[in-house]
N, C-alpha and C positions, 0 to 999 in steps of 0.2 A: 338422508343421513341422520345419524341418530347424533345427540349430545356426548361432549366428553364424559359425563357424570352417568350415563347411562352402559351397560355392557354391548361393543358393537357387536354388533349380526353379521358386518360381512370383512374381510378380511383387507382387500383393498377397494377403493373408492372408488377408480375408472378401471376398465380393460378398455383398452385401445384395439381395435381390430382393423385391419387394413391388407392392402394388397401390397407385396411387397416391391411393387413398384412405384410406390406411394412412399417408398423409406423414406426419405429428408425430411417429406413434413411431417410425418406421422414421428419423428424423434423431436422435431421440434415443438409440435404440440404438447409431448409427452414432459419437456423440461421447461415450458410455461405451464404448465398444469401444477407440476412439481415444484417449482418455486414460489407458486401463489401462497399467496398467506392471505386469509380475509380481514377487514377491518375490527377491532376488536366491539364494537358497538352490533357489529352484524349476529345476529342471534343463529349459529353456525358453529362448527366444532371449532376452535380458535389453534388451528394446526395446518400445517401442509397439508398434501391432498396424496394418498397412496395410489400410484399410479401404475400398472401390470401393461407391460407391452410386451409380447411373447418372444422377439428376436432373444432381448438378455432374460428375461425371467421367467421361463418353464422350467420345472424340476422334475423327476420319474423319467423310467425308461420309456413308457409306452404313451406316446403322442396323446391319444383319444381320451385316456385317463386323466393325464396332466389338461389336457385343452378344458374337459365337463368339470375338474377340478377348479380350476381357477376363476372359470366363467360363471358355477356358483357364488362363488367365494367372494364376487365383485357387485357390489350395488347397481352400478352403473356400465351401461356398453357404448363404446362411441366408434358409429361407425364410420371410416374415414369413406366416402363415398365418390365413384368414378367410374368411367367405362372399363380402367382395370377392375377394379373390387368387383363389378356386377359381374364381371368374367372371372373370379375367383374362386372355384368350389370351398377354401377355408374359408374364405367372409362370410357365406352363406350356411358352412357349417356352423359357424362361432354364432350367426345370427340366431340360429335354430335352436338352437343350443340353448342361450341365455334367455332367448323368449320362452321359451318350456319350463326353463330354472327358476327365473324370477320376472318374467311377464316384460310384453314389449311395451306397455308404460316408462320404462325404465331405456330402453333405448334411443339414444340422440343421433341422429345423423350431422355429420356436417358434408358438407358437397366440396369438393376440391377442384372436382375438374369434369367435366363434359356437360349435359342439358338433363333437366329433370324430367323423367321419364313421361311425363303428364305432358310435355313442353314439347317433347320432341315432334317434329314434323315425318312424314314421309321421307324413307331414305335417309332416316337420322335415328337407323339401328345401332348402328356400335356406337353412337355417342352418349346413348342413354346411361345413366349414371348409379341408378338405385338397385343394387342387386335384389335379384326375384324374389328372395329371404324375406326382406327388410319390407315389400313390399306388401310381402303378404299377411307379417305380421302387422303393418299401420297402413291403415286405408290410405291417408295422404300424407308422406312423409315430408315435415317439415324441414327443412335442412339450417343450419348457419351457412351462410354464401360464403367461403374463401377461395370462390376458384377467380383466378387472374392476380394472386400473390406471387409478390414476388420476394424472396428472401434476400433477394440484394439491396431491395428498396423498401421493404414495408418489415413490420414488425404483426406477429401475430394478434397482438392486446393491445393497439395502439392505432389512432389515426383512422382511415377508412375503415380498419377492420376493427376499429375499437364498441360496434354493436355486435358484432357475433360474435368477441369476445366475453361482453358479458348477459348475451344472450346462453352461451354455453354453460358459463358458470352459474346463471341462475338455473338451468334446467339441469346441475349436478349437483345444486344444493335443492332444489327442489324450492326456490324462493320466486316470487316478482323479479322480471327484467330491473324495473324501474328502481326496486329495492338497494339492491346491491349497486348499482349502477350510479344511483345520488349517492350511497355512503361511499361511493369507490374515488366521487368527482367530491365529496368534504375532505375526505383522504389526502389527496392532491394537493385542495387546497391548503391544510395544516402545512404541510410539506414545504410549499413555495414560500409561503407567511418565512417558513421556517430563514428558507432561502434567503429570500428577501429582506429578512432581519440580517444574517451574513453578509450579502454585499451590502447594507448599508454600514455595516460598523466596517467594512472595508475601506468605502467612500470613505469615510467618516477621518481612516486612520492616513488616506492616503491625502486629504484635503491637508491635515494636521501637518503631516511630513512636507507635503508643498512651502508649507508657512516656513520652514523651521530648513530649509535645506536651500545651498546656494548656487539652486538650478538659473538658468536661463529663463527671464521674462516668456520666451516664446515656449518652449520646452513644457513651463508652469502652465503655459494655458493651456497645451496639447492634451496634457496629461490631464484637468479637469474636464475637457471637453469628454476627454475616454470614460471618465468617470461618471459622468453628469448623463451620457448615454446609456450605458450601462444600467444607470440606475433607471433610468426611462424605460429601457426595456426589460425590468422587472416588472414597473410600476405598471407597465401593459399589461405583461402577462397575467398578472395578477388580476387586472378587469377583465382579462378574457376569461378565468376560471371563474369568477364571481358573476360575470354573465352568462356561463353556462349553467352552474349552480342557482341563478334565479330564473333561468328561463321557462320551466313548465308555470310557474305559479307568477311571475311577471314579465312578459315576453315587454314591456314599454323600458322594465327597467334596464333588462338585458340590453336595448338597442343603445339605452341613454351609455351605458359600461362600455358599449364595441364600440360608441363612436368617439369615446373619453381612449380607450385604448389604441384604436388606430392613430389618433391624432396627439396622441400622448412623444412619437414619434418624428410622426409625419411634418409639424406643424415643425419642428427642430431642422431636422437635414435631409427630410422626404424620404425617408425609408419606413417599412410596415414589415412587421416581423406576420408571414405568412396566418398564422392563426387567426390573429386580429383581424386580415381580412377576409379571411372566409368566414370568422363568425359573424362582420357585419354584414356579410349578404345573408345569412340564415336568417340573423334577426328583422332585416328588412321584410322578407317573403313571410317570418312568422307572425311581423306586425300589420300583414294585409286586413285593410279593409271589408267587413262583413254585414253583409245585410239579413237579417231574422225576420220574420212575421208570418209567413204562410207555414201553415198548421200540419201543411204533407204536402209530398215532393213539388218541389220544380219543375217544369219541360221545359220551358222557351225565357228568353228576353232580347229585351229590344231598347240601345240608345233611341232619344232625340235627338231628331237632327242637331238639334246648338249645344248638345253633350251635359247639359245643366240637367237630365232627367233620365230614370231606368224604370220600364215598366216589366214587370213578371209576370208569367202567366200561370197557374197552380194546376195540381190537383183536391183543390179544397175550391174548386169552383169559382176562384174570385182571381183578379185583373190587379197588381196592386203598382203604385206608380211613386217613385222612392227621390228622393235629393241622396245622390251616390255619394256626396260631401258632406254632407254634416247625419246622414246614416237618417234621418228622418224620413219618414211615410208622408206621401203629400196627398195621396186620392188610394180610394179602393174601388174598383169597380165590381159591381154584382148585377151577375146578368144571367149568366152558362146554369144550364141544370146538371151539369156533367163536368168532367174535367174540360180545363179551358189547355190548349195543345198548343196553341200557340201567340205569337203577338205582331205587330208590324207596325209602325207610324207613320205616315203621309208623309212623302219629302216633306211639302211647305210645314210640319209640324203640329198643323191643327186639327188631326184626326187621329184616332189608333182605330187599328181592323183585329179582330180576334178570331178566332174558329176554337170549334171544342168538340166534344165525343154525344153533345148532345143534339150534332148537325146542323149550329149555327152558327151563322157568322154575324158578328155584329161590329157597327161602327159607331165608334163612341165620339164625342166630343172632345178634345182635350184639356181645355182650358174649366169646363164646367163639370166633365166627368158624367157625362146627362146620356142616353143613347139613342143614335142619331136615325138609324135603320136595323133589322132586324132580317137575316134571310137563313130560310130554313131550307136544306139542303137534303137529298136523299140517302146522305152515309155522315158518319162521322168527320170530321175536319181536322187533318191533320196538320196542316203549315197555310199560311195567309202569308200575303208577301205584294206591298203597293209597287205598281209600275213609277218610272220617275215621274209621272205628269199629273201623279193623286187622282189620278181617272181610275185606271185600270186598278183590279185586285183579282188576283188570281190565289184562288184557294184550290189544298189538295185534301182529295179524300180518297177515303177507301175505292172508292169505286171509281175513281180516276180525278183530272185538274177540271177547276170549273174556271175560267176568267166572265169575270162581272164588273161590270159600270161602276160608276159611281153612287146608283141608283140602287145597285144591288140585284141589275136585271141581268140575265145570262145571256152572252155572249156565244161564248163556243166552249166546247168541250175539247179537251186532250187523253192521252191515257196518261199515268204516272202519281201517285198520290204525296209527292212533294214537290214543291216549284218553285223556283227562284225568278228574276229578272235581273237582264244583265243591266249594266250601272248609268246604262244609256237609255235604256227603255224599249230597245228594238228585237229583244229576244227574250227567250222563255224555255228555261230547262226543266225539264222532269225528270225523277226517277219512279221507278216503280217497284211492285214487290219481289219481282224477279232480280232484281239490280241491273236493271238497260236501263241508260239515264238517252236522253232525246233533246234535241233543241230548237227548236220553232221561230219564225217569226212574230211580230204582234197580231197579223192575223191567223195565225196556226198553222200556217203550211210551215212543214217538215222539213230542215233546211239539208241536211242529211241523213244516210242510214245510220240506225240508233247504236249507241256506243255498248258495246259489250266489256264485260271482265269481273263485274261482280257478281259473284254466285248467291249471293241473298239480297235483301231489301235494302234499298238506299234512304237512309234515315238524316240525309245534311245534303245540304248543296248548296255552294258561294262562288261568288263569281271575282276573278282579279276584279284590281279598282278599272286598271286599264282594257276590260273584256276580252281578253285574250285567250285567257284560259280558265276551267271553272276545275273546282275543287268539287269531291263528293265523299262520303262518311257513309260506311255499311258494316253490319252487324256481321260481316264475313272477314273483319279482324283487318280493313285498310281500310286508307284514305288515299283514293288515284287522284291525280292531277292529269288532266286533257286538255289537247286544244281547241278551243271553242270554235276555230276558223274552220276548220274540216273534220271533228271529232277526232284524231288522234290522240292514244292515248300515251303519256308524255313520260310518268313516273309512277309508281306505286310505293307509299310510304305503310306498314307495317303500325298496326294501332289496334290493340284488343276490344271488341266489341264496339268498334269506331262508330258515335250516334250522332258526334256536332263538331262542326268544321268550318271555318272563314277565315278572313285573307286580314292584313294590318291595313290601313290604309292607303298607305303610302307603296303597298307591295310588295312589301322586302321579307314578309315572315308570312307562313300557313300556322293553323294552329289548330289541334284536334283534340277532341273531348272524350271519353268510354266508357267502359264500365270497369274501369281497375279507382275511377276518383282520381284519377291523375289527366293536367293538360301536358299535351305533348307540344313543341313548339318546332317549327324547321325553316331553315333559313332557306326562302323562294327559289333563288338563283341555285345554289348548288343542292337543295335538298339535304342539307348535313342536318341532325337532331341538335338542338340545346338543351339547356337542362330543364327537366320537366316541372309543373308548377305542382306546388304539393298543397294538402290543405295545411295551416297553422299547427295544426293538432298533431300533423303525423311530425312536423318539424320540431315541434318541443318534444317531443318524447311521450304525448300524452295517448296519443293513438298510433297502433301500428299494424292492425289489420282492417280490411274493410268487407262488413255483412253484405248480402244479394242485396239487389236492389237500389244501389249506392252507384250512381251516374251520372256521368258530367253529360245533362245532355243539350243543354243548352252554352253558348258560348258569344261574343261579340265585342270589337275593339272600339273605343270610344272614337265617335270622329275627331277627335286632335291624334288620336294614337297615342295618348299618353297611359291609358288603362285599359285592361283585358278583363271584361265580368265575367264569369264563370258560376253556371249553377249546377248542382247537385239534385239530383231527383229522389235519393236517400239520404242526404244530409251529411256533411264532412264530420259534425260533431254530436251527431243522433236528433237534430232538428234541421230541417231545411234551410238552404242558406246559399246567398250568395255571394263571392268573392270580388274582388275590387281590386287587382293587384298592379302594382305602378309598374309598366313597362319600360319605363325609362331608363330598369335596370338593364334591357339589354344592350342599350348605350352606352353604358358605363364601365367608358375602355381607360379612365383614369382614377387616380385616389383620388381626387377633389370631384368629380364627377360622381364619385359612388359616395362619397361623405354630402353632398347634395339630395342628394335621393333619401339617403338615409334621415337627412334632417328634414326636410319634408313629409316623413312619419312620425315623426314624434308630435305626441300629442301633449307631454307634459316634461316638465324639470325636474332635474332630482330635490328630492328635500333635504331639509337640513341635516337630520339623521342620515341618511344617506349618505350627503358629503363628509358626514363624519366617520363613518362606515367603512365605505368605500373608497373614499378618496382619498380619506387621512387629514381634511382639510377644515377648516375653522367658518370658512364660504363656500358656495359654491363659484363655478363659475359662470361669467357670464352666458356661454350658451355649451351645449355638450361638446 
């Protein structure tokens, strides 16, 4: 879009194209588009937005004339997108059309309803969404997500759909998401300032009339209490806009604001006006815990048994061993000529076992970091994994499981090139490259026939605390849960490029790793999903897509259960990294409960500018 001071080129700003079974929303888009007005600081034509949607505004007799007519005439085309539209020959014409006119750069999809054509499985033809058009003019059509609105309940610009609202609008001004999106949330906040300056000279006038009028003692006080609330839940709302407004550039200040806001309330008559508490969970997950140091990706980690240690295992060849609490490095170990694949620590805790791509396994010292034995192996080493008795280690490679002594003498051979030990020590699962996972006893006999279901390579295997059942992770997009008593297979959970998978301690949760950078979590007993963990960065707004190569493929619950580490093999924030995030949110089925957690993150207090700032106030307080 050009400047007002400039002569425009096109006539109206959007065409709107859709199926006209798509009418409600496609009018509804059309009259939020139409009433926008952008911030006057936004470097943008400072005017509504001309909007062409064919139902009211075609002119000329001859349809084809009028249709190339206007869809020149239009900067921009937005296609409303669905299994109607992709069944439309005019969406498909109008596509053609405007991609020939003015190039499909210019084209936005938004999705409305059914699955994106990429997405779709077998036998999920007519659900497909992206007309043939649209496809052929953009390799991979990005859509804004509005399918699952509901107009009785949601607002287009607002709330869950308030990112693909100003996702759209940026890609019709042709600006940064991010852009428009902070001048849209200062916007806001002028606005509420505004507010909240009116209900206080309300307060103000209604305190006055209290004095001066000859109410009832009880009456007087009812009526301050209304007031006195009221003005609380401005003074909330207001930290909750000033903490979404600080959150990309201080996500500590932001938690210090949600938990000033929720409590601002709460601590009164125990009520939380809804924002407030969903931004303190955002800011909780955004102020997780990060560990930095290894120079390129991640594969594996591994608590200590007494939860006080996290060791990593890289592909920058080195073993590094971290205090998860105060984010310090406490050992490095350098041994692997090749990427180190994996890690494991000796129950009694005075050993780590590594394997790597350079066919060795080595057992380190713990306490000294010094290496203890050295065993070289005829394949790459994919997974190490000590039996409960720090006897046994059974490594998986290429070319199948090896289990070895203590000594690092060979044992017996398996086929399957990952292996776990169940939590008692009396079995031994593998998977292989084909995805038939197997399970043995400690002397290798086959306890039964091998479990079938995954059509590619099984990259994770965990077993319950209680050995019941083991969990597996494969690059064929799930994670099965089986019975480990007779190999039955029990559940299939649904996870894109599933690479790392284990159990909480206590058993009540599964949790799995991918290649989308996202943990998935599901409750054991009914298999229902929770909300999935995201990195910090996708949560503040700072990041919102993620390059190849970017994989959760390591994962592991602290033994208290209190924390889930999670590593990245391409890094959440373009360096390798590991995650720390407090579990205890999933407990937190109360305010006080989640106002716990959340103070438990905080690493620091507001300062005095801040209290002045923010809070309006001369001190701070004593705790947030």
């Amino acid at each position: 879009m050009k400047s007002d001071t400039q002569k425009p080129t096109f006539i109206h700003d959007v065409f709107i194209s859709y199926s006209r079974k798509d009418k409600e929303f496609a009018k509804k888009l059309e009259k939020a588009l139409e009433d926008y007005r952008p911030p006057k600081n936004l470097k943008v034509p400072q005017r509504n937005l001309d909007v062409f949607r064919d139902e009211e505004d075609f002119t000329g007799v001859e349809y084809h004339q009028s249709l190339e007519k206007h869809l020149k005439e239009s900067a921009k085309l937005i296609v409303l997108c669905s299994p109607n539209s992709r069944k439309s020959d005019y969406v498909n014409d109008e596509i053609k059309l405007f991609a020939d006119a003015n190039g499909a750069d210019n084209i936005i999809p938004v999705l409305v309803s059914g699955t994106p054509n990429n997405e779709a499985k077998p036998g999920q033809e007519d659900e497909k969404a992206f007309p043939d058009a649209l496809c052929k003019a953009m390799e991979m059509p990005l859509a804004a997500d509005y399918r699952n609105f509901d107009p009785q309940k949601h607002r287009l610009t607002k709330d869950i759909f308030s990112a693909c609202w100003y996702k759209l609008l940026a890609d019709i001004y042709g600006i940064g998401r991010g852009e428009i999106e902070q001048r849209e949330k200062k916007r806001q906040l002028r606005r509420r300032n505004i507010t909240i300056g009116l209900v206080s000279a309300i307060v103000a006038v209604l305190a006055a009339a209290l004095v001066v009028t000859l109410i009832s003692r009880q009456e007087a006080i009812k009526q301050k209490n209304i007031a006195i609330a009221r003005q609380l839940e401005a003074e909330a709302r207001e930290s909750v806009l000033n903490a979404e407004a600080n959150l990309p550039k201080d996500p500590q200040l932001s938690l210090l604001l949600a938990i000033h806001s929720v409590s601002k309330t709460w601590s009164r008559d125990k009520t939380v006006i809804p924002e407030s508490e969903s931004l303190l969970r955002r800011t909780i997950m955004a102020t997780t815990k990060k560990l930095t140091g290894h120079s390129v990706g991640i594969e594996r980690l591994a608590w200590s048994p007494d939860g006080k240690q996290l060791a990593t295992a890289g592909h920058d060849k080195l073993v590094i061993i971290w205090d998860p609490f105060t984010l310090n490095r406490t050992k490095t170990l350098d041994g692997h000529q090749d990427w180190v694949m994996d890690v494991s620590w000796s129950p009694d805790g005075r050993r780590l076992a590594t394997g790597g791509w350079d066919e060795q396994v080595i057992i380190w010292d713990a306490e000294s970091g010094e290496r203890i034995r050295v065993k070289k192996l005829e394949e790459d080493v994919q997974s190490v994994d000590w039996n409960k008795d720090s006897v046994r280690l059974a490594a998986g490679t290429i070319g199948g499981t090896v289990v070895l002594d203590s000594e690092l003498n060979e044992m017996f051979n398996l086929p399957g090139f990952r292996a776990a030990w169940s939590p008692d020590g009396s079995r031994l699962a593998t998977g292989d490259v084909n995805g038939v996972v197997r399970i043995f006893d400690r002397t290798g006999r086959e306890l039964f026939p091998p479990m079938t279901g995954h059509n590619r390579y099984v990259h994770d295997i965990a077993w319950s605390p209680d050995g019941k059942r083991t969990a597996t992770a494969s690059v064929d997009d799930t994670v099965r849960i089986w019975d480990a008593v007779d190999g039955k297979g029990l559940k299939v959970l649904e996870k894109a490029f599933a690479l790392s998978v284990c159990w909480s301690p206590d058993g009540r949760f599964v949790a799995g790793g991918s290649g989308d950078s996202f943990a998935q979590i599901w409750d054991s007993s009914s298999y229902q999903s929770l909300p999935k963990l995201e990195s910090p960065e996708t949560l503040i707004g700072t990041r919102t897509s993620f390059g190849p190569g970017e994989y959760v493929t390591g994962m592991e619950w602290s033994p208290d259960g209190k924390y889930l580490a999670i590593a990245d093999r391409g890094g959440f924030s373009g360096t390798p990294a590991v995650l720390i995030y407090n579990m205890s949110l999933l407990d937190a089925t109360t305010i006080d409960d989640l106002l716990t957690v959340a103070r438990s993150q905080v690493t620091r207090d507001f300062t005095a500018q801040e209290c002045e700032r923010y809070l309006h106030a001369a001190t701070c307080p004593s705790e947030p």
